[in-house]
Biopython code that builds the backbone (N, CA, C, O; Angstrom):
import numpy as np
from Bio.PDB.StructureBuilder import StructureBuilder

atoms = [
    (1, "UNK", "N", (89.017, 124.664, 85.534)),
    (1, "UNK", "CA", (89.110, 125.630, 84.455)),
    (1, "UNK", "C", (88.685, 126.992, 84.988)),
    (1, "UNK", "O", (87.817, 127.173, 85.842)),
    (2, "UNK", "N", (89.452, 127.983, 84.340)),
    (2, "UNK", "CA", (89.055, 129.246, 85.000)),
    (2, "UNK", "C", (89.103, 130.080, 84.247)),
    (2, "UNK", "O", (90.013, 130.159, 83.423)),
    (3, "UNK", "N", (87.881, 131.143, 84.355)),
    (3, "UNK", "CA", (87.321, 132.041, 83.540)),
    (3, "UNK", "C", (87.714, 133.885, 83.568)),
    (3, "UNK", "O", (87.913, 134.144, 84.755)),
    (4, "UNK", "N", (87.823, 134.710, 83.026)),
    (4, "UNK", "CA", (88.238, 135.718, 83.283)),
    (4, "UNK", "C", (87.390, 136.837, 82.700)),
    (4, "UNK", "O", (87.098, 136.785, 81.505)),
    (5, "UNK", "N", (86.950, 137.904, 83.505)),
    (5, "UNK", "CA", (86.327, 138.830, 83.035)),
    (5, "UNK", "C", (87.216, 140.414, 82.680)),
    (5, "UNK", "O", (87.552, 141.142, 83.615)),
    (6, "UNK", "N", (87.492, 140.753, 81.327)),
    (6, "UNK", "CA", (87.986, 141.418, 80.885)),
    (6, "UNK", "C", (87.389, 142.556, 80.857)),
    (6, "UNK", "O", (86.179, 142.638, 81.069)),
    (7, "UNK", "N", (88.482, 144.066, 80.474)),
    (7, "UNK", "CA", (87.940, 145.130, 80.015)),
    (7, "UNK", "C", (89.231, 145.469, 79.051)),
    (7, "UNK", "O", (90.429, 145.253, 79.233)),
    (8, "UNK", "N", (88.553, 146.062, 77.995)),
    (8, "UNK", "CA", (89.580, 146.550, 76.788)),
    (8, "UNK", "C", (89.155, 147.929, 76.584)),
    (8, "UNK", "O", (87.955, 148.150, 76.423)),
    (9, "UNK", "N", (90.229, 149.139, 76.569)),
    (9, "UNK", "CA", (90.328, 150.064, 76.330)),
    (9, "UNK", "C", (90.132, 150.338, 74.396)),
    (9, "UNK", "O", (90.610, 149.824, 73.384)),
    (10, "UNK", "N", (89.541, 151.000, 74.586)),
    (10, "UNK", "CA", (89.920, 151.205, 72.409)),
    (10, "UNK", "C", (90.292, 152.538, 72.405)),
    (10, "UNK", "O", (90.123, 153.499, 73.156)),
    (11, "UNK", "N", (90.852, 152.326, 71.340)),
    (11, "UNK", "CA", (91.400, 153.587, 70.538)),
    (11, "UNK", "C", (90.667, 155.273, 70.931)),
    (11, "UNK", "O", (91.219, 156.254, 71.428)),
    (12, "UNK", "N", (88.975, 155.043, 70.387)),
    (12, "UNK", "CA", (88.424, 156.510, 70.956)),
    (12, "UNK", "C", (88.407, 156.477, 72.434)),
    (12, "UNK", "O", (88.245, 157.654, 72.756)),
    (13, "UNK", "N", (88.484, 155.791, 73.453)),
    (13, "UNK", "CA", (88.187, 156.125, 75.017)),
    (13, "UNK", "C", (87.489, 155.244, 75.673)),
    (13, "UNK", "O", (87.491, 154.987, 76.877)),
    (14, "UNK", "N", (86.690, 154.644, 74.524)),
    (14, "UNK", "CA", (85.334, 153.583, 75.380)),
    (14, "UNK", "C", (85.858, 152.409, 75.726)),
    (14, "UNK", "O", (86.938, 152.153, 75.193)),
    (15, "UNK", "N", (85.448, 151.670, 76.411)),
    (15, "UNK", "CA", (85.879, 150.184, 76.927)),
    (15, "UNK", "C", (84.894, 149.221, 76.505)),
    (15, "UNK", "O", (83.723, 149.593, 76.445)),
    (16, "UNK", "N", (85.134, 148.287, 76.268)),
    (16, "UNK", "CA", (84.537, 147.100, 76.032)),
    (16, "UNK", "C", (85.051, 146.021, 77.039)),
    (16, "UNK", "O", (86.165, 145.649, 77.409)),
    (17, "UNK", "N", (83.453, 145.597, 77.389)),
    (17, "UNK", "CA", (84.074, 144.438, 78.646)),
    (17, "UNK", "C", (83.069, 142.878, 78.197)),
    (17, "UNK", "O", (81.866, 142.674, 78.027)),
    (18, "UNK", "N", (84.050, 142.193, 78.148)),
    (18, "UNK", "CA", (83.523, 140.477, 78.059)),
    (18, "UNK", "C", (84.181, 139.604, 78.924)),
    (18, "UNK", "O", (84.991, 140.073, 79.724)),
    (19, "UNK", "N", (83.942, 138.315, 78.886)),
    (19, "UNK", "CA", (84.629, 137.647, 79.734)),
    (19, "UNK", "C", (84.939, 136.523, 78.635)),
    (19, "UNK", "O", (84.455, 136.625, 77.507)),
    (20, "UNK", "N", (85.886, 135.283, 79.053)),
    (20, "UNK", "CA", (86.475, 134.406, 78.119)),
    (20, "UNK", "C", (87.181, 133.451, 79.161)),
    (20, "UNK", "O", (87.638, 133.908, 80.209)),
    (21, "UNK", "N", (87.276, 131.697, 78.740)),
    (21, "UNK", "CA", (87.697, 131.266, 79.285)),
    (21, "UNK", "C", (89.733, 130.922, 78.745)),
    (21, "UNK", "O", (90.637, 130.304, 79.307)),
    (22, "UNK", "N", (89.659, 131.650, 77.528)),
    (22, "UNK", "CA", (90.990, 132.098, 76.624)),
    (22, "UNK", "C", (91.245, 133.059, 76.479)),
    (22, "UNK", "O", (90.989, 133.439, 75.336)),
    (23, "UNK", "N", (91.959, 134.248, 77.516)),
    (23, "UNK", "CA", (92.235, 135.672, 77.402)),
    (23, "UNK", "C", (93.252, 135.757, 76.141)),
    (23, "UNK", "O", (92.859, 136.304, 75.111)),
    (24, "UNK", "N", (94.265, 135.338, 76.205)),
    (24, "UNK", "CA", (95.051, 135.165, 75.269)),
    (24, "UNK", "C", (94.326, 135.326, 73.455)),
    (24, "UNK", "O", (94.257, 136.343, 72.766)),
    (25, "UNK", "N", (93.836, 133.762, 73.091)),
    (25, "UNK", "CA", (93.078, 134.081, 72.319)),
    (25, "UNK", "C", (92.022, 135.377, 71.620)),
    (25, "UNK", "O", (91.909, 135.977, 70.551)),
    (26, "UNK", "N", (91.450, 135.352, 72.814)),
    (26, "UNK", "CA", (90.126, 136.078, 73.054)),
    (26, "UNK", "C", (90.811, 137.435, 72.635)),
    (26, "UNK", "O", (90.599, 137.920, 71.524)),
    (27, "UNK", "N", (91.483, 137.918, 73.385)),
    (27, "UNK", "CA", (91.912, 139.431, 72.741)),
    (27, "UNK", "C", (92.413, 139.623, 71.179)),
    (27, "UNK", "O", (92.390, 140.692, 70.569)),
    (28, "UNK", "N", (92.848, 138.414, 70.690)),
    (28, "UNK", "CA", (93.867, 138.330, 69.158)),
    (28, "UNK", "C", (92.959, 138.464, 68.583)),
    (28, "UNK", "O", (93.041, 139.239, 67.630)),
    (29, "UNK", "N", (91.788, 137.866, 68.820)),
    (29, "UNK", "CA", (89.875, 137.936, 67.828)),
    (29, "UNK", "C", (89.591, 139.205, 68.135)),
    (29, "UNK", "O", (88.885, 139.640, 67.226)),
    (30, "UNK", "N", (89.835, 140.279, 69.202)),
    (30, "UNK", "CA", (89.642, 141.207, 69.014)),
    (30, "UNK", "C", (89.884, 142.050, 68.280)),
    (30, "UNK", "O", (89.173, 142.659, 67.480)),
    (31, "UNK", "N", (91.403, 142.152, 68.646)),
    (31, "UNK", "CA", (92.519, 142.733, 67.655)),
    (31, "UNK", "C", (92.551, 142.612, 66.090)),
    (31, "UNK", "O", (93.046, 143.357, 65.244)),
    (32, "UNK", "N", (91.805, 141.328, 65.973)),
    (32, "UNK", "CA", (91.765, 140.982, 63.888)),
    (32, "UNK", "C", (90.356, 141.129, 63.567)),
    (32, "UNK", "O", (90.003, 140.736, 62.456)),
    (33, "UNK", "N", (89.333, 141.722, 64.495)),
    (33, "UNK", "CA", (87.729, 142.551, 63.869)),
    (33, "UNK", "C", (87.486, 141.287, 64.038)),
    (33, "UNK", "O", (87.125, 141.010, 62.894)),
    (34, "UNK", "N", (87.413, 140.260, 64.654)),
    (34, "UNK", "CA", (86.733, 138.597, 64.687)),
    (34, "UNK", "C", (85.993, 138.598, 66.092)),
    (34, "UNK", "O", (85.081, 137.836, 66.411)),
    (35, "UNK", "N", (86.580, 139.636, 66.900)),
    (35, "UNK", "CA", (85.786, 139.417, 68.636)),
    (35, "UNK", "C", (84.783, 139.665, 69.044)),
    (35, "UNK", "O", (84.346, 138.974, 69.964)),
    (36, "UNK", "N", (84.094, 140.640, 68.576)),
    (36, "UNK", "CA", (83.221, 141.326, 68.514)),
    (36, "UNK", "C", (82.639, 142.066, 67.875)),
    (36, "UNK", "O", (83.312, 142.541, 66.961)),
    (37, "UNK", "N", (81.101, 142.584, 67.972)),
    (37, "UNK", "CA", (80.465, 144.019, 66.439)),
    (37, "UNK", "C", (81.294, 144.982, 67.095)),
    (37, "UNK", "O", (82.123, 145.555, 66.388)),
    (38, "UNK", "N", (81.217, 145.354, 68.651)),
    (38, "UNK", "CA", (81.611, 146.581, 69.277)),
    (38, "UNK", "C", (82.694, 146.874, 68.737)),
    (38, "UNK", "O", (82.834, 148.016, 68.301)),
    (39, "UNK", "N", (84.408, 145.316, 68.550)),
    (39, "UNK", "CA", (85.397, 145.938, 68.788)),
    (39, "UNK", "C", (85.720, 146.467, 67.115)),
    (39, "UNK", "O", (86.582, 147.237, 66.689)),
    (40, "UNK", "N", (84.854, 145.852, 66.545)),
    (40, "UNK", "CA", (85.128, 145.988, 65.196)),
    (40, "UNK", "C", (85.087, 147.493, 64.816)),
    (40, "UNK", "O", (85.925, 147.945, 64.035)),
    (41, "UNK", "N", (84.132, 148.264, 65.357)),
    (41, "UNK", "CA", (84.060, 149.403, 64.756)),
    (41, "UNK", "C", (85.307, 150.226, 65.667)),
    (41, "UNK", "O", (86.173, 150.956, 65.186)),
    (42, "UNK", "N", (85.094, 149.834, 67.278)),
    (42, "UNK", "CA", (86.124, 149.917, 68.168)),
    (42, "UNK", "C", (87.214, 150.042, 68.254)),
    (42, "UNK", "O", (87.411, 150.731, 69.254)),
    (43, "UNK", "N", (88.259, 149.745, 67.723)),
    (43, "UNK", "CA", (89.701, 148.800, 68.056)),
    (43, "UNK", "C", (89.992, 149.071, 68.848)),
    (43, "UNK", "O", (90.285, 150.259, 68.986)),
    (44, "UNK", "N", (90.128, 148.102, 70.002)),
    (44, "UNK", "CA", (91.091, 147.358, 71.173)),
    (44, "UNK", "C", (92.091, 148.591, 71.372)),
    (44, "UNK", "O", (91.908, 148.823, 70.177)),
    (45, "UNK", "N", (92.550, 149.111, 71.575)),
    (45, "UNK", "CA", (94.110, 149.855, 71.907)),
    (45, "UNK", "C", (94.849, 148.973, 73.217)),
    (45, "UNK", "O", (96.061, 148.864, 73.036)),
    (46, "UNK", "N", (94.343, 148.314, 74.517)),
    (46, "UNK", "CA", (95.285, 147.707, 75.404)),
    (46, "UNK", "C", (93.791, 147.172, 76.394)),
    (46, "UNK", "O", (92.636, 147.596, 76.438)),
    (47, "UNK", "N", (94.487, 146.101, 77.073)),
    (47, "UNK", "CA", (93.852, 145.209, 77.925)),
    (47, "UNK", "C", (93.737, 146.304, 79.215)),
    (47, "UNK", "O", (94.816, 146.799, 79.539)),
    (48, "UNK", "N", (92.983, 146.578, 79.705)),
    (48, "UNK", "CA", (92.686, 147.592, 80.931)),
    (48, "UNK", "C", (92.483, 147.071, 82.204)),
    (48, "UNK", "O", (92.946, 147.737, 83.130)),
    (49, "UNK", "N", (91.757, 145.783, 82.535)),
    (49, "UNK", "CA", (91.413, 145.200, 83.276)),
    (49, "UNK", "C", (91.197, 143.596, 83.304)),
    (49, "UNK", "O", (90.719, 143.074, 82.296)),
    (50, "UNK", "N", (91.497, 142.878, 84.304)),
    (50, "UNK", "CA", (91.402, 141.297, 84.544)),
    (50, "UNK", "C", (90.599, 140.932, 85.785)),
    (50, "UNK", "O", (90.718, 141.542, 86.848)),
    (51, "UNK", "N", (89.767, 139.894, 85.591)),
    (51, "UNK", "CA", (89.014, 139.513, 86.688)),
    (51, "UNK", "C", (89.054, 137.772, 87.081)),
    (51, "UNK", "O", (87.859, 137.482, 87.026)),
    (52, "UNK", "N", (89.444, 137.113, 87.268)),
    (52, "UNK", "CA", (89.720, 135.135, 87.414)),
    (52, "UNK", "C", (88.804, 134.824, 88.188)),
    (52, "UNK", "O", (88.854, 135.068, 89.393)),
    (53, "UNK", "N", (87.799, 134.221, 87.595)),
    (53, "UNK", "CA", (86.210, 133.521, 88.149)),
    (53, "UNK", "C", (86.799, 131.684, 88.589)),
    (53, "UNK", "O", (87.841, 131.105, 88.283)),
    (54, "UNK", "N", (86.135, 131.427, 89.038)),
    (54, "UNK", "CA", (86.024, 129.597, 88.804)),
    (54, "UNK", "C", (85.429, 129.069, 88.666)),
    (54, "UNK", "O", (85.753, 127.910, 88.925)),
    (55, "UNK", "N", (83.853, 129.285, 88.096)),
    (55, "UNK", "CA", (82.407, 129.164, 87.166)),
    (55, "UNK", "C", (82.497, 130.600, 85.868)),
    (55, "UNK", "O", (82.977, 131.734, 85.881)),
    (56, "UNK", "N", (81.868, 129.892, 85.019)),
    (56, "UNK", "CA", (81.283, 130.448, 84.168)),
    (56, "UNK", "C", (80.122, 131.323, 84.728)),
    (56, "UNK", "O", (79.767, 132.255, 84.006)),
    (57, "UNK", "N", (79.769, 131.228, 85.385)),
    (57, "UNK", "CA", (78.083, 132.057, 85.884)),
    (57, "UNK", "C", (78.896, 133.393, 86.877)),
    (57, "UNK", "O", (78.685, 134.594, 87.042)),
    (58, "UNK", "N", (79.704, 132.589, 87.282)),
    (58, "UNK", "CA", (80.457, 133.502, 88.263)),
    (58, "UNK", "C", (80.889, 135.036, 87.312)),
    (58, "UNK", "O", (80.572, 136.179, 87.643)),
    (59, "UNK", "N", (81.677, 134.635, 86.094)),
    (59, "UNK", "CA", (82.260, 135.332, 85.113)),
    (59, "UNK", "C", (81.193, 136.091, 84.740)),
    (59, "UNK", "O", (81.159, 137.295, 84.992)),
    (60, "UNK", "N", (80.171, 135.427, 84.071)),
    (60, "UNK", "CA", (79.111, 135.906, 83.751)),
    (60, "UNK", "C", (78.408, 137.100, 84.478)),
    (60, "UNK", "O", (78.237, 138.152, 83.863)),
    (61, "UNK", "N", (78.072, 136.985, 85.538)),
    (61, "UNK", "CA", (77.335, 137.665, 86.756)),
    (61, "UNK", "C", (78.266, 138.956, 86.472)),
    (61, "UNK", "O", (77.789, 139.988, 85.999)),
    (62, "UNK", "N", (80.012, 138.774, 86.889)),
    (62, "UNK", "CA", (80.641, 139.806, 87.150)),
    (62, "UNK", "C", (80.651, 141.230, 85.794)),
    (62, "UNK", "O", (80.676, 142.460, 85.851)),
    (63, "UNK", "N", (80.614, 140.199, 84.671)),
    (63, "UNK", "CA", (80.843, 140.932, 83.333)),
    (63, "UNK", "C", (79.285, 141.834, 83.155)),
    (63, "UNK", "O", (79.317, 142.821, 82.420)),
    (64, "UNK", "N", (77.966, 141.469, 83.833)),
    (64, "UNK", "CA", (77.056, 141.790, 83.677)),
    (64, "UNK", "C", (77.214, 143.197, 84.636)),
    (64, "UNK", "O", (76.992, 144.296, 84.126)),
    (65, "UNK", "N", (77.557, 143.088, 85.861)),
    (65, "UNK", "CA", (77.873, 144.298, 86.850)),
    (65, "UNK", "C", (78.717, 145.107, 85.924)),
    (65, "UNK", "O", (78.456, 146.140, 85.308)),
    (66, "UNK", "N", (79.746, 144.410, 85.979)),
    (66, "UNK", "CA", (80.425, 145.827, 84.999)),
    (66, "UNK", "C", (80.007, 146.479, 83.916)),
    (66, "UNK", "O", (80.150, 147.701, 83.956)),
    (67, "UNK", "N", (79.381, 145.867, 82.657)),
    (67, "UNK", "CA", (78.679, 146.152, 81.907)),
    (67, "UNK", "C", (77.725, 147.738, 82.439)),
    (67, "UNK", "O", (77.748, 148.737, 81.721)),
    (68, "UNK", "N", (76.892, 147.696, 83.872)),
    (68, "UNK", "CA", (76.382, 148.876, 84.399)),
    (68, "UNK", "C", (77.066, 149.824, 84.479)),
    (68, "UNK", "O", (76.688, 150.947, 84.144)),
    (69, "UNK", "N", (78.196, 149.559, 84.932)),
    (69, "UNK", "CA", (78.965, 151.044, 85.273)),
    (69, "UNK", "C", (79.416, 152.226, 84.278)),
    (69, "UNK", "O", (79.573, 152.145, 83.060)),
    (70, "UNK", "N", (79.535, 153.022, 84.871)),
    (70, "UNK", "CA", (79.748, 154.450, 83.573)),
    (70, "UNK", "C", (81.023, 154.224, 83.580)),
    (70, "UNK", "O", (81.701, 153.503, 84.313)),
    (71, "UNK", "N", (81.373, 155.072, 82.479)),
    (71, "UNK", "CA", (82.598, 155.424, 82.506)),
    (71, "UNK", "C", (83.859, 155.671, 83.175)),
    (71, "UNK", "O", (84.995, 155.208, 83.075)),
    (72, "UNK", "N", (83.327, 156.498, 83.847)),
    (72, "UNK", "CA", (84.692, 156.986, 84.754)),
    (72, "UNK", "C", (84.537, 155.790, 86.392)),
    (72, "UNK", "O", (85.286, 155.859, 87.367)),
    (73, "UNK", "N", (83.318, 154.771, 86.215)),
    (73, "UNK", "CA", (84.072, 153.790, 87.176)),
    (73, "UNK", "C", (84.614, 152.740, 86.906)),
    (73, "UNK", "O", (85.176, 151.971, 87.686)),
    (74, "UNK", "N", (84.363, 152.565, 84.817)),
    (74, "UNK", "CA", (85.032, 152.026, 84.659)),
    (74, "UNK", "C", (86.448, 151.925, 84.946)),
    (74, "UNK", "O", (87.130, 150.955, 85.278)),
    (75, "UNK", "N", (86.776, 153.294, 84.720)),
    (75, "UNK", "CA", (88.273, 153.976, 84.472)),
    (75, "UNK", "C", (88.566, 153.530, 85.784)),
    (75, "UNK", "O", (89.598, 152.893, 85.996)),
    (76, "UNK", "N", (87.690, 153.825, 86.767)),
    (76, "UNK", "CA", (88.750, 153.860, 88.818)),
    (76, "UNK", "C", (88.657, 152.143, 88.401)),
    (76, "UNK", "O", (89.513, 151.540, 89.048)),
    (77, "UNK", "N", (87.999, 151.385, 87.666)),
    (77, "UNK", "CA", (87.998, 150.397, 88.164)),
    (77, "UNK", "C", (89.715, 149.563, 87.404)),
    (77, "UNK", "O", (90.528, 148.823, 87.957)),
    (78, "UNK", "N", (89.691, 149.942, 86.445)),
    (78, "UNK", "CA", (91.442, 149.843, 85.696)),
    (78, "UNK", "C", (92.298, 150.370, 86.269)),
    (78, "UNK", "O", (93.314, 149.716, 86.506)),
    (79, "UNK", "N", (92.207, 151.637, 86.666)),
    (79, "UNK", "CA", (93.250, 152.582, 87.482)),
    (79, "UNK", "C", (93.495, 151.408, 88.777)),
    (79, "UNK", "O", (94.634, 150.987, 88.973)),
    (80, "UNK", "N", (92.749, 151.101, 89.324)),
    (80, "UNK", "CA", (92.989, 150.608, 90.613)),
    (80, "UNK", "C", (93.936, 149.206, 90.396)),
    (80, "UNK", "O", (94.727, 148.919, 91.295)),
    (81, "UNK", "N", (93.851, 148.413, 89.294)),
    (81, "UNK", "CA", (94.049, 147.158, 88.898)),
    (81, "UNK", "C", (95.397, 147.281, 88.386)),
    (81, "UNK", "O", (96.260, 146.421, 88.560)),
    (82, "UNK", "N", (95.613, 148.663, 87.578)),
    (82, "UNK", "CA", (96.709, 149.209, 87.322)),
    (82, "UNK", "C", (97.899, 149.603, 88.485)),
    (82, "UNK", "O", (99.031, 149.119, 88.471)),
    (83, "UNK", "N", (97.465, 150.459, 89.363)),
    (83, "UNK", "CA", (98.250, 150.801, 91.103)),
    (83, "UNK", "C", (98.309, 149.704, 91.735)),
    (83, "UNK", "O", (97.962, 149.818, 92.911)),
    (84, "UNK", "N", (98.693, 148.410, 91.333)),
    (84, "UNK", "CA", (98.434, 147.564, 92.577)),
    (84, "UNK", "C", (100.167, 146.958, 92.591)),
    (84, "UNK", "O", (100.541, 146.174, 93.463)),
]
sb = StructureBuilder()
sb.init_structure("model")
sb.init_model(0)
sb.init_chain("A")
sb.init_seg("    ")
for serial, (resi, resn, name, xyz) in enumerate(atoms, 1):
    if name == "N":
        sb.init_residue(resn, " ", resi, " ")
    sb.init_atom(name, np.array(xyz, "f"), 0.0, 1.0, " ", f" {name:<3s}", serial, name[0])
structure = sb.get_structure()
């Protein structure tokens, strides 16, 4: 089973990043105010970034690093995922 660490762009600029072992799902709970407090006030505008773990801790760990980063590495970090 394999896990994925996400980032979602919203509507004002900010990103929201979680991880899920149902991306699919996981974003539709976003999208209907069910995913999160953040995305609720948030809304989702597009999936920005993907990450494929093969532990949960693994996912975990990664979503916690990203979680640190500012802004604009969020952004190089989509941009880059985006140019590939």
């Amino acid at each position: 089973m394999s896990f994925c660490v996400y980032i979602l762009l919203c509507h004002d600029g900010s990103f929201y990043t979680g991880y899920t072992k149902n991306l699919d799902e996981r974003t539709k709970q976003h999208q209907n105010g069910k995913g999160a407090k953040y995305t609720k006030t948030h809304k989702p505008e597009k999936l920005a970034y993907v990450e494929l773990f093969d532990t949960r801790s693994k996912a975990m760990k990664r979503e916690r690093e990203i979680k640190k980063l500012n802004h604009q590495q969020k952004l190089n970090l989509a941009n880059s995922q985006n140019n590939r």
